[in-house]
Every structure is written in C-alpha cells, then in structure tokens.
ChimeraX commands (.cxc) that place a marker at each C-alpha (Angstrom):
marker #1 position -14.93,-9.01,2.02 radius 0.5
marker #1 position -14.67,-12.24,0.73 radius 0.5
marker #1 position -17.64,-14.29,2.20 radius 0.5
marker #1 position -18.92,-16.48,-1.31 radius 0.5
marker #1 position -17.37,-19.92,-1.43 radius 0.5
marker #1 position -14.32,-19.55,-4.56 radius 0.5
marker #1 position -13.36,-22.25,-6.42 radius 0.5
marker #1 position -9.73,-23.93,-5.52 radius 0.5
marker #1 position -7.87,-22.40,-8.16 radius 0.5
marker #1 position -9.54,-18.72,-7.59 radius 0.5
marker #1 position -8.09,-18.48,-3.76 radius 0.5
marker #1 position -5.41,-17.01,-2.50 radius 0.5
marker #1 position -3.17,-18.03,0.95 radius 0.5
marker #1 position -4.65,-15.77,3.48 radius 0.5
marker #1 position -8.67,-17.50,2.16 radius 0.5
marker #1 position -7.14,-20.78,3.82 radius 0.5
marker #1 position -7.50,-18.79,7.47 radius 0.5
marker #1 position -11.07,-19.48,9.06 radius 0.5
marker #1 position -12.90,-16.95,10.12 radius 0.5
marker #1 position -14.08,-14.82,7.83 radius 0.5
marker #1 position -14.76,-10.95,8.87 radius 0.5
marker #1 position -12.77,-11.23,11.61 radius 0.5
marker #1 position -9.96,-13.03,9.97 radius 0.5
marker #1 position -9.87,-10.50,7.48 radius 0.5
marker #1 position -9.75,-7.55,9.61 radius 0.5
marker #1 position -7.14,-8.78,10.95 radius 0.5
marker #1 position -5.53,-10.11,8.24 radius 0.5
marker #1 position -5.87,-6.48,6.86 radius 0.5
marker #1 position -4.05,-4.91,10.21 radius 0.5
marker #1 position -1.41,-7.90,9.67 radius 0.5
marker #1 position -0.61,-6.80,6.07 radius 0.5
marker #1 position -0.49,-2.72,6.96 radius 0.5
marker #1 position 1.76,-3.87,9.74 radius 0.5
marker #1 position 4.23,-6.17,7.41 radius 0.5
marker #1 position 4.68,-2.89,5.47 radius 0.5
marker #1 position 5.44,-0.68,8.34 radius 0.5
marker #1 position 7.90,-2.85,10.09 radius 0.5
marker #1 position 9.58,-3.35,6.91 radius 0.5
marker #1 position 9.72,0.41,6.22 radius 0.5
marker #1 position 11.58,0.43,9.21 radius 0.5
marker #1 position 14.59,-1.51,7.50 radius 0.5
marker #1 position 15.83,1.40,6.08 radius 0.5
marker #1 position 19.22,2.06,4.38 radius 0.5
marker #1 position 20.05,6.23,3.04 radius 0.5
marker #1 position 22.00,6.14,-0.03 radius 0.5
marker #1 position 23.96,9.26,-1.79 radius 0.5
marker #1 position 22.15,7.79,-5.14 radius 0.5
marker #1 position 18.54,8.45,-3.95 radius 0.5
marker #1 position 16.67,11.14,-1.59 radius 0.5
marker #1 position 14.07,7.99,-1.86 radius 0.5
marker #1 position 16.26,5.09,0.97 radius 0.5
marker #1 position 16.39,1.44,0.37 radius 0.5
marker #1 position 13.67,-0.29,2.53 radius 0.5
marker #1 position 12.09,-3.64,2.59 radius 0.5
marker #1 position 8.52,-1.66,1.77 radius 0.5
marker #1 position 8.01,-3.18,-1.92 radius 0.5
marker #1 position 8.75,-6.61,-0.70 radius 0.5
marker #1 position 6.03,-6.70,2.20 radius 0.5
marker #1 position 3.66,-4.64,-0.50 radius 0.5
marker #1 position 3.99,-7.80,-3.35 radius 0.5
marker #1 position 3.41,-10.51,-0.38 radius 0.5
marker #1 position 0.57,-8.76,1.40 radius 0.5
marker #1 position -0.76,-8.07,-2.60 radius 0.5
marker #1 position -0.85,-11.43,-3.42 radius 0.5
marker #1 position -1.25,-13.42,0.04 radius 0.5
marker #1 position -4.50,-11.43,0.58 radius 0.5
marker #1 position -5.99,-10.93,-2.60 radius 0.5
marker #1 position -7.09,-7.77,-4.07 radius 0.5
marker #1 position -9.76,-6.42,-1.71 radius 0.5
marker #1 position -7.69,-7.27,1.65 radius 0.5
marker #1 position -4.32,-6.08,0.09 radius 0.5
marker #1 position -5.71,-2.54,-1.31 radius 0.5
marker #1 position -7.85,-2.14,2.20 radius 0.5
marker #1 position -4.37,-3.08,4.07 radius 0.5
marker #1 position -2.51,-0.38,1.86 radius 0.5
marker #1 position -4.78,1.90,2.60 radius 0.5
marker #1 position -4.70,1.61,6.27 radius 0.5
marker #1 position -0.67,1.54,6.05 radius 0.5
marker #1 position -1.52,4.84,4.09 radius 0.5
marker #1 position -4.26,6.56,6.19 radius 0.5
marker #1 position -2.39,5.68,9.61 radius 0.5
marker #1 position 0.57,7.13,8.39 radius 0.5
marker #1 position -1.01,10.54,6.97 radius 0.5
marker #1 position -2.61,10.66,10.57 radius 0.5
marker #1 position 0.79,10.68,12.08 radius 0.5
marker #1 position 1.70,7.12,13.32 radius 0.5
marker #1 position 5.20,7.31,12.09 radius 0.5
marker #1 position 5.83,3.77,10.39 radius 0.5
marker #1 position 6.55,4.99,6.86 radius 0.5
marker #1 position 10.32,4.67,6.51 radius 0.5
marker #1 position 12.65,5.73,8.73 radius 0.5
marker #1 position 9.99,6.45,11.25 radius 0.5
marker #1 position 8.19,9.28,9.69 radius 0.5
marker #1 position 4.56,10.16,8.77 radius 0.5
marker #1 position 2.73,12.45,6.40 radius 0.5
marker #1 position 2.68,13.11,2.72 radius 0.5
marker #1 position 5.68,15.10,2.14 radius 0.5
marker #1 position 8.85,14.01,0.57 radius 0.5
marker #1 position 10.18,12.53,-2.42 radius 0.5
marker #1 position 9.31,8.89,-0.97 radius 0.5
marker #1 position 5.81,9.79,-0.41 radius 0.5
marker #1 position 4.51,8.40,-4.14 radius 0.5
marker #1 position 5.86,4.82,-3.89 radius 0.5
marker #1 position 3.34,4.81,-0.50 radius 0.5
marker #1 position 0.36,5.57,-3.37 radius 0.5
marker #1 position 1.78,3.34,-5.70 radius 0.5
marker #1 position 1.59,0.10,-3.20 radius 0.5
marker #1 position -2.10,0.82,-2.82 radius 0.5
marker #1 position -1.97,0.29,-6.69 radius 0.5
marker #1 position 0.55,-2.45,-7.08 radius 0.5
marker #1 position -1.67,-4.53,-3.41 radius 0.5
marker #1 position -4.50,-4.47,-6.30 radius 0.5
marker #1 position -2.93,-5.73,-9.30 radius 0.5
marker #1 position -0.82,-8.46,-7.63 radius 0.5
marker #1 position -3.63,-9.61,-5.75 radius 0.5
marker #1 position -6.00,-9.46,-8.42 radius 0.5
marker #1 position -3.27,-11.67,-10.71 radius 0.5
marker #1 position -3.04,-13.75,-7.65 radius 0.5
marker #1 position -6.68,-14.85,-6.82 radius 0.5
marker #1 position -6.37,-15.85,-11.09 radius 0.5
marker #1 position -3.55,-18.28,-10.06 radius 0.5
marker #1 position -0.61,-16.71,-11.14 radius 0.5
marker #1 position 0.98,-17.08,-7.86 radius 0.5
marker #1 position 1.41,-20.62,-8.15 radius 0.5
marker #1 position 4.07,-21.41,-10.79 radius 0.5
marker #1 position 7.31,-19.69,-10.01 radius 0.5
marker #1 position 7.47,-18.20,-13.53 radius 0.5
marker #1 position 4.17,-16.63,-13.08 radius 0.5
marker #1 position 4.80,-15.61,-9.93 radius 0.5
marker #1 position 8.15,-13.81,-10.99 radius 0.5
marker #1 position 5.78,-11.95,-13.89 radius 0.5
marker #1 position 3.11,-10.82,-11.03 radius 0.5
marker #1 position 5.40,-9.55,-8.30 radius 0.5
marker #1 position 7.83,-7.54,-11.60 radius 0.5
marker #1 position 4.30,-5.99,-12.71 radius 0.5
marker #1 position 3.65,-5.14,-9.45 radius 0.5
marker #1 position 7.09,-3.44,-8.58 radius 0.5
marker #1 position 6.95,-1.47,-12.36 radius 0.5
marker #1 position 3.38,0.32,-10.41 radius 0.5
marker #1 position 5.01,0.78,-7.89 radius 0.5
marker #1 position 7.80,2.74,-9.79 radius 0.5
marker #1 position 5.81,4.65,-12.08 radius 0.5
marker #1 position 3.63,6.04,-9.05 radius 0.5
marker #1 position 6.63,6.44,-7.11 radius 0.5
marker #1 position 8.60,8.11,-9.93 radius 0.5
marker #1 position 5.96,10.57,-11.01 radius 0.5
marker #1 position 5.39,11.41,-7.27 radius 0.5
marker #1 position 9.35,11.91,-7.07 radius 0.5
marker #1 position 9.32,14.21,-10.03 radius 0.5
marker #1 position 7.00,16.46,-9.19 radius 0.5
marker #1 position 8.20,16.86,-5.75 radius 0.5
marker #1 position 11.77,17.40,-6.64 radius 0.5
marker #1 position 10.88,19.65,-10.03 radius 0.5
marker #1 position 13.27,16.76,-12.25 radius 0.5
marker #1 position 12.37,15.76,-15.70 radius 0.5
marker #1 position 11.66,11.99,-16.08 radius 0.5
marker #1 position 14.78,11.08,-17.25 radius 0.5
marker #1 position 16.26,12.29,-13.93 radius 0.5
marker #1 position 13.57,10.98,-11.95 radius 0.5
marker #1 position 13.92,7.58,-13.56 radius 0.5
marker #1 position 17.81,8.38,-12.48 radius 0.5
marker #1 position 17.33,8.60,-9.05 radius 0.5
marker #1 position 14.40,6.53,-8.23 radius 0.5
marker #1 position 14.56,3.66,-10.09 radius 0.5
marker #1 position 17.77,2.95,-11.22 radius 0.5
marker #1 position 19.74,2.62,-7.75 radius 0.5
marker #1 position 16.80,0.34,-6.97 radius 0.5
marker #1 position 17.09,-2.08,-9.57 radius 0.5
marker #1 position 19.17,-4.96,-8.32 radius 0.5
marker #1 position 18.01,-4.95,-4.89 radius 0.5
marker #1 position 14.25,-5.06,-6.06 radius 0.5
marker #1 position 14.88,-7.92,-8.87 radius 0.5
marker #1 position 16.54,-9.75,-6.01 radius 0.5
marker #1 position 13.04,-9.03,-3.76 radius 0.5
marker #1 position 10.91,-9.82,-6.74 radius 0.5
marker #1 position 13.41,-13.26,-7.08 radius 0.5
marker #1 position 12.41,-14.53,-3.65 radius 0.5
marker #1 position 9.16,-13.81,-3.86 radius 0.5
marker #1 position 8.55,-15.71,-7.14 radius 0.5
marker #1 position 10.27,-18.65,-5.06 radius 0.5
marker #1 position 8.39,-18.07,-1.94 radius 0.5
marker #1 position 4.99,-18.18,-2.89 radius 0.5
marker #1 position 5.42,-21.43,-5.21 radius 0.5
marker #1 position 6.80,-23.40,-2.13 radius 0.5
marker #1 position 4.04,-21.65,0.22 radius 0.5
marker #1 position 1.18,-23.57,-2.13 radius 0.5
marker #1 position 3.25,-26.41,-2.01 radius 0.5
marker #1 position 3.04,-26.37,1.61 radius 0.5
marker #1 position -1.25,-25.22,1.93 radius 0.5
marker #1 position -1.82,-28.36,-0.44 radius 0.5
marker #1 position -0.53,-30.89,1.90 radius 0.5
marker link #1:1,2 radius 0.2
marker link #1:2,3 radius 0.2
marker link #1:3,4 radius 0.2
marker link #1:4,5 radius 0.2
marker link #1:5,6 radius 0.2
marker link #1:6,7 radius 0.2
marker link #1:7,8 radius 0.2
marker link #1:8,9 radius 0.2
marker link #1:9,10 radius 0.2
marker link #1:10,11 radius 0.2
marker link #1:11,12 radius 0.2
marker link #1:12,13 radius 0.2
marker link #1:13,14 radius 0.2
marker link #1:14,15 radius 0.2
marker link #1:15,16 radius 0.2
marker link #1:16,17 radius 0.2
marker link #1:17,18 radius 0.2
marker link #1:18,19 radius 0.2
marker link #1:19,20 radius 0.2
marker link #1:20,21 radius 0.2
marker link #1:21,22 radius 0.2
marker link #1:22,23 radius 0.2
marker link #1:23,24 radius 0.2
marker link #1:24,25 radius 0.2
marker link #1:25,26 radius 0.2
marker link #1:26,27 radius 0.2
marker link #1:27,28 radius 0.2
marker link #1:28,29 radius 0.2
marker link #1:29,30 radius 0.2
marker link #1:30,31 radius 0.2
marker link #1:31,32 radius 0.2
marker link #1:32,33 radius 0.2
marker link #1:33,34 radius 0.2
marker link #1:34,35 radius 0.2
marker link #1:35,36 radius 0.2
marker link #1:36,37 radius 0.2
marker link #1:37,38 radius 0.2
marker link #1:38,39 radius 0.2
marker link #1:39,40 radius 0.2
marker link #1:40,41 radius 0.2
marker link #1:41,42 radius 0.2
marker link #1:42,43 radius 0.2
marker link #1:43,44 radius 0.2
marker link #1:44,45 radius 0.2
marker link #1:45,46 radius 0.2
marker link #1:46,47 radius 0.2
marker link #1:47,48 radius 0.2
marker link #1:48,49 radius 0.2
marker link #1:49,50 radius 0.2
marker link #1:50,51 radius 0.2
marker link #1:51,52 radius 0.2
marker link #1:52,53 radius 0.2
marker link #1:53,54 radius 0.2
marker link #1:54,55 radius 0.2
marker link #1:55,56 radius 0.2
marker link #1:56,57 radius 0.2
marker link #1:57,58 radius 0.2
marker link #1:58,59 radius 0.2
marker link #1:59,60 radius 0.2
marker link #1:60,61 radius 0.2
marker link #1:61,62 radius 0.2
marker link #1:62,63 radius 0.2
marker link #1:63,64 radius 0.2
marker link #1:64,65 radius 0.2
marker link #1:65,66 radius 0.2
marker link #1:66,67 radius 0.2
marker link #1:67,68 radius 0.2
marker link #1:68,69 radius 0.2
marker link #1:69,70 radius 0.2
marker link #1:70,71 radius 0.2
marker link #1:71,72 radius 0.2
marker link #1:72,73 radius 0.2
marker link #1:73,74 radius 0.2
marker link #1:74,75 radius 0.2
marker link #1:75,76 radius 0.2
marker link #1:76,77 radius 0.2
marker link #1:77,78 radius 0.2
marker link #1:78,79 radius 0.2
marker link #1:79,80 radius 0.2
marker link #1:80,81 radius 0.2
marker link #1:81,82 radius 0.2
marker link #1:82,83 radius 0.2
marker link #1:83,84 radius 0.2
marker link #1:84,85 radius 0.2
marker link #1:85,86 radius 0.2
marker link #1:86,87 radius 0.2
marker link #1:87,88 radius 0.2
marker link #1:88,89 radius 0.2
marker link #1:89,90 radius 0.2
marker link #1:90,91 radius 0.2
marker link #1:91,92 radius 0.2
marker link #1:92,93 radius 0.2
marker link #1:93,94 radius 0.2
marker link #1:94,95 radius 0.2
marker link #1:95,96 radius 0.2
marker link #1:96,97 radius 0.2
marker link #1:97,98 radius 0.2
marker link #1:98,99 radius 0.2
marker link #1:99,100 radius 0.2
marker link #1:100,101 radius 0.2
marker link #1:101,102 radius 0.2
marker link #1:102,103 radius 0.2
marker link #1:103,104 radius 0.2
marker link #1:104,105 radius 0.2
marker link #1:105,106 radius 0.2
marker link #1:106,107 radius 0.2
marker link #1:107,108 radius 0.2
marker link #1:108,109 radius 0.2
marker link #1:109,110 radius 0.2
marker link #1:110,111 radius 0.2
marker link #1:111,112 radius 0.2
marker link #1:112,113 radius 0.2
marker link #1:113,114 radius 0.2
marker link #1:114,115 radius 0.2
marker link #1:115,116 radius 0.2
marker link #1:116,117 radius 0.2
marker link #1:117,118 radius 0.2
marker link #1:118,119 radius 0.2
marker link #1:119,120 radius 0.2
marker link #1:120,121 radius 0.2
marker link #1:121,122 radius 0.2
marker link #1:122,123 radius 0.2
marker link #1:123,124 radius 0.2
marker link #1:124,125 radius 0.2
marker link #1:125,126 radius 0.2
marker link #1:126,127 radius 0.2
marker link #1:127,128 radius 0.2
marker link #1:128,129 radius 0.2
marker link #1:129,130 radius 0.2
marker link #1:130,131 radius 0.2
marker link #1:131,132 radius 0.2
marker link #1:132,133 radius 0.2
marker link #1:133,134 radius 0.2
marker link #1:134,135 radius 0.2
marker link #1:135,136 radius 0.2
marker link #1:136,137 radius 0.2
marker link #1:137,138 radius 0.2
marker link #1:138,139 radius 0.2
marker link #1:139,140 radius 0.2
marker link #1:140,141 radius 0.2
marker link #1:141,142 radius 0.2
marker link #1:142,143 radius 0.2
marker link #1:143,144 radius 0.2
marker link #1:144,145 radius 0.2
marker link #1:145,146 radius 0.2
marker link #1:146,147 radius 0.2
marker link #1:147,148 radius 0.2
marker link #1:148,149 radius 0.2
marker link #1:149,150 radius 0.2
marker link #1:150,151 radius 0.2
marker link #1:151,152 radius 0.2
marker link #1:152,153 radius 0.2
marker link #1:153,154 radius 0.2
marker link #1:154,155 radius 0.2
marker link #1:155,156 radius 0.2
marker link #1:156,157 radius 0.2
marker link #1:157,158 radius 0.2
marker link #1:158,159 radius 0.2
marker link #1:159,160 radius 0.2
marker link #1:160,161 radius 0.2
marker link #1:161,162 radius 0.2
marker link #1:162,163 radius 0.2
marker link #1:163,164 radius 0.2
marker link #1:164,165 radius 0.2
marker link #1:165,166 radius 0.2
marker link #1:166,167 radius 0.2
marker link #1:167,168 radius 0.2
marker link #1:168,169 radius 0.2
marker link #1:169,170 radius 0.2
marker link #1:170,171 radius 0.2
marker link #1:171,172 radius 0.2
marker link #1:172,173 radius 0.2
marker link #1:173,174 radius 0.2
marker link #1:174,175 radius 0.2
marker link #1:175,176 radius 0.2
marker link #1:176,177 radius 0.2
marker link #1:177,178 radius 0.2
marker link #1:178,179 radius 0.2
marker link #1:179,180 radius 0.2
marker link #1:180,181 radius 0.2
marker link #1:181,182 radius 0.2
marker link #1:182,183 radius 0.2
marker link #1:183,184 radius 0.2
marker link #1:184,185 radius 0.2
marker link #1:185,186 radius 0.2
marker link #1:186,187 radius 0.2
marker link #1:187,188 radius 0.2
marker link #1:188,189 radius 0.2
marker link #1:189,190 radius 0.2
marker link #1:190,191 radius 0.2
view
C-alpha cells in the first residue's frame, strides 16, 4: 500500500497509525466494517424503494481517512463480502439485486475520489472539506441513480425523483458534519 515516506501535507489520518501492512489491512477491514454497520441504520421511506442509511456517511470518512488505495480496497471488500452473502448491505441483505444495489458501486468510486482529494489536502480546511465529501456524494448518486434506473425501467428524470431527491437534506446534513469533522480531527493529529 502505502510504504514510501509522504510529505506532511500529502498524508491522510489513517498514515498517522504505525504499522504499515498490517495497519492497513486492518485499517481496510475497519473501513468495510464502518460501512456495514452503518448500512445497518436503516430507515424505509414511501419516497424511495432505495432506504435512508448512514452508508454515504461511513463511505466519505473511510474515502478520505484512508486515502485512495485503502478506501477503494475497503469498498471493495464491503462489496465482494456482500456479493458472497455476508448480509451487511442495508437492512441486512446481500447480493446484487435491487434498486439500492448501484450506490454500493458508486462508494467504490466516490472511496477513490475523496481519498485521492484528501491525500492533496483538501480535507483540512472545512470549506474544502465540504467541496470533497459533496463531490464524493454527487458519484455516489450518479452510480446509484443509473443503477436505480435500469433496475426499475424509469427514465432519469424519475430516477433522479426517487433516488436523489428524498435524499437531499439528510445527505447535505452528512456531508455538513463531515466537512466539520475532519477539520477538527487535523486539529487534533497536529498536537
């Protein structure tokens, strides 16, 4: 993984753990794990077949806490386990089918930008951090809202209907505490 000395200002919070390979394995199991507990805190709504969950949260935080690499590799494990039937996707189900299923591909892609914008430093300013974790979520919705649209048979402008809209506040409210969070975390690691 990540085994050449970085400068300061290229690291993000999880490169302050010693330890290297093992750290990041773990670090790797840690992240998939954030995402599948959080997938757990699940909430149906009539507006969506996709349920409110605490998924894209854990996805920006494991993104940019681990960095690029570490956050697509955890992702991917979230993803792989659950295809292979450990049922931690939301509500405590597994596979690929659904209408849910292409937010789970997008946070592979969204772990990789908001990492990648992370390790550049943008995770440090709280303005910064508010523009990483909102390009992150927008991945997320465009994988998650092509997925849905396909698997329901709904033009975009119904797809954007029911899986984005109803999502809106609750995510800019996610996307607020994170941009606060991770500010006050490097606050905290420079001390």
């Amino acid at each position: 993984m990540t085994t050449v000395a970085l400068q300061p200002n290229r690291l993000v919070l999880a490169d302050l753990v010693p330890g290297a390979r093992v750290r990041d394995a773990g670090l790797v199991l840690a992240g998939a794990g954030l995402v599948g507990a959080a997938a757990q805190v699940s909430i149906v709504t009539p507006l969506s077949p996709v349920p409110f969950t605490l998924q894209t949260l854990a996805v920006l935080v494991a993104g940019a806490s681990l960095g690029s690499v570490r956050g697509v590799l955890s992702m991917l494990t979230y993803l792989a386990a659950g295809l292979a039937g450990v049922p931690w996707f939301e509500s405590h189900t597994s596979g690929w089918a659904g209408p849910s299923f292409g937010y789970i591909l997008g946070f592979v892609v969204a772990a990789g930008l908001v990492g990648s914008l992370a390790r550049r430093g943008a995770d440090r300013h709280v303005v910064s951090t508010l523009a990483l974790m909102a390009a992150g979520t927008v991945v997320v919705y465009a994988v998650g809202t092509t997925w849905l649209a396909l698997d329901l048979h709904v033009g975009a402008v119904e797809a954007l209907k029911l899986g984005v809209r109803p999502f809106l506040v609750t995510d800019a409210i996610k996307v607020g505490l994170a941009a606060l969070a991770f500010p006050a975390a490097w606050k905290l690691a420079r001390r």
